[in-house]
C-alpha positions as CSV (number, residue, x, y, z in Angstrom):
1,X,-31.9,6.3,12.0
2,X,-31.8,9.5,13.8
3,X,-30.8,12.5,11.5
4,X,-28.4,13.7,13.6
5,X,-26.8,10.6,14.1
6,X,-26.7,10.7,10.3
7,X,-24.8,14.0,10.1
8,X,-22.3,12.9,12.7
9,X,-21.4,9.6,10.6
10,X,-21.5,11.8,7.5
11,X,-19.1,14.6,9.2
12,X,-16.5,11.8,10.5
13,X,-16.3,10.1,7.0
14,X,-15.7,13.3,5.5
15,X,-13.1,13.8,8.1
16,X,-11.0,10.7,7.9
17,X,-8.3,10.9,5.0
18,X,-7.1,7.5,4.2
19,X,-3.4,6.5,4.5
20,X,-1.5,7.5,0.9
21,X,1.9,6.7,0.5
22,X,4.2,3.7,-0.5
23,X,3.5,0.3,0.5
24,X,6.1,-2.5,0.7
25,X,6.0,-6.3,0.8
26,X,8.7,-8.0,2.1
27,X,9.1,-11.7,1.1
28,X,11.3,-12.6,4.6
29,X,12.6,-16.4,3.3
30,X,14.4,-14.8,-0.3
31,X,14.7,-10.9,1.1
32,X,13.2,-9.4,-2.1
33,X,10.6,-6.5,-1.7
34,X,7.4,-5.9,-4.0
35,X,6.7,-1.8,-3.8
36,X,3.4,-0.3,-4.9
37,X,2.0,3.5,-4.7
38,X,-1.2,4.2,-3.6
39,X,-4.0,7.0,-2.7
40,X,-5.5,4.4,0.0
41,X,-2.7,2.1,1.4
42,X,-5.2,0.4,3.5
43,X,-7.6,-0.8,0.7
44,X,-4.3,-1.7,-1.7
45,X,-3.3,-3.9,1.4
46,X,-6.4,-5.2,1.2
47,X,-6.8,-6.0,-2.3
48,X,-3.4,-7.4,-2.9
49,X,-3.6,-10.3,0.0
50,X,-7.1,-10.8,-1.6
51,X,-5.8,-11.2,-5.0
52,X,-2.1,-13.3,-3.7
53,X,-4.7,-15.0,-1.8
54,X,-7.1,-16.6,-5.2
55,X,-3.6,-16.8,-7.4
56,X,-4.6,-13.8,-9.8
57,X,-2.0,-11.6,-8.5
58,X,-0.3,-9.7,-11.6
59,X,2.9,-10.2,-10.9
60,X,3.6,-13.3,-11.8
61,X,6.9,-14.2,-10.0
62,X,5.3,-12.7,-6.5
63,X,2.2,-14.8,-6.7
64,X,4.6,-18.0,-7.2
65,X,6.9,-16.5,-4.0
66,X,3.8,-16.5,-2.3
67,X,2.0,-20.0,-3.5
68,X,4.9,-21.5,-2.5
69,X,6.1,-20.0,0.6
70,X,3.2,-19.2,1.9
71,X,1.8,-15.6,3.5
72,X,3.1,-16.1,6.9
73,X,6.6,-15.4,4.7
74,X,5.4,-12.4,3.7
75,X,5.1,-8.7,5.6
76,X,3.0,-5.5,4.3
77,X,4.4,-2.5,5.1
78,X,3.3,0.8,5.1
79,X,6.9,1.8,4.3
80,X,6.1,5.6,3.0
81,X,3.0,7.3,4.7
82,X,2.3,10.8,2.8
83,X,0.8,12.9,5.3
84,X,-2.4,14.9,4.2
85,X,-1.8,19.1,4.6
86,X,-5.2,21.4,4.9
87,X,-5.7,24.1,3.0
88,X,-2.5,23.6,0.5
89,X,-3.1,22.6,-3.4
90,X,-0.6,19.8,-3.1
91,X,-0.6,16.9,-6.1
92,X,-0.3,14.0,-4.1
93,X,-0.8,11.3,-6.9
94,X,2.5,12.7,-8.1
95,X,4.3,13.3,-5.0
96,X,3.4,9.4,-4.1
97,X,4.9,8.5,-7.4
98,X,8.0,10.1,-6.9
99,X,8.7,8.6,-3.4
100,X,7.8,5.2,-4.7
101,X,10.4,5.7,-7.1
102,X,13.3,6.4,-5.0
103,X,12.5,4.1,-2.4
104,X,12.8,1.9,-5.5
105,X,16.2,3.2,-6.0
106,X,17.6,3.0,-2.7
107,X,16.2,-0.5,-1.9
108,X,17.2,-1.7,-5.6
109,X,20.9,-1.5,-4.0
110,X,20.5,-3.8,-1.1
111,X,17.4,-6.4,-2.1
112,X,16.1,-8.0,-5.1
113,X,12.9,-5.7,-5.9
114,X,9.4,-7.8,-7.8
């Protein structure tokens, strides 16, 4: 592989921030909502239909929403996207947390919440 072609895939790695925020699943049949924080929304995605999908999912009550209804009853969300900011010292594990939290709130009031 050409060196150059090597720095270029290097530089645009380097350059893509993944998605951080809050991600929501919405079960559509019983309207309740599961809400997890994360650093990489994409890969959590991931990882939870991965884990719904071979029944290890640790929450127990979604992974029997979800054996039983089925994933085409089921919506991911990126609900929250936390943009990144150059150049600012900015402590996004915490700032994720907190939104998580009151989107937990708010919701809490109108759905049932996993």
């Amino acid at each position: 592989m050409d060196k150059n072609y090597k720095k270029q895939l290097r530089a645009q790695f380097l350059e893509n921030k993944p998605l951080m925020g809050v991600l929501t699943i919405l079960n559509k049949a019983e309207n309740k909502i599961y809400i997890a924080e994360s650093m990489h929304l994409t890969a959590l995605s991931n990882k939870i239909k991965f884990v719904l999908g071979s029944g290890q999912f640790d929450n127990k009550i979604l992974q029997e929403d979800w054996n039983r209804l089925g994933k085409d009853n089921f919506v991911f969300e990126n609900a929250i996207v936390i943009p990144f900011e150059e150049n600012k010292m900015i402590d996004y594990k915490k700032q994720i947390l907190k939104t998580g939290n009151d989107l937990k709130k708010e919701l809490s009031k109108t759905v049932i919440l996993y």
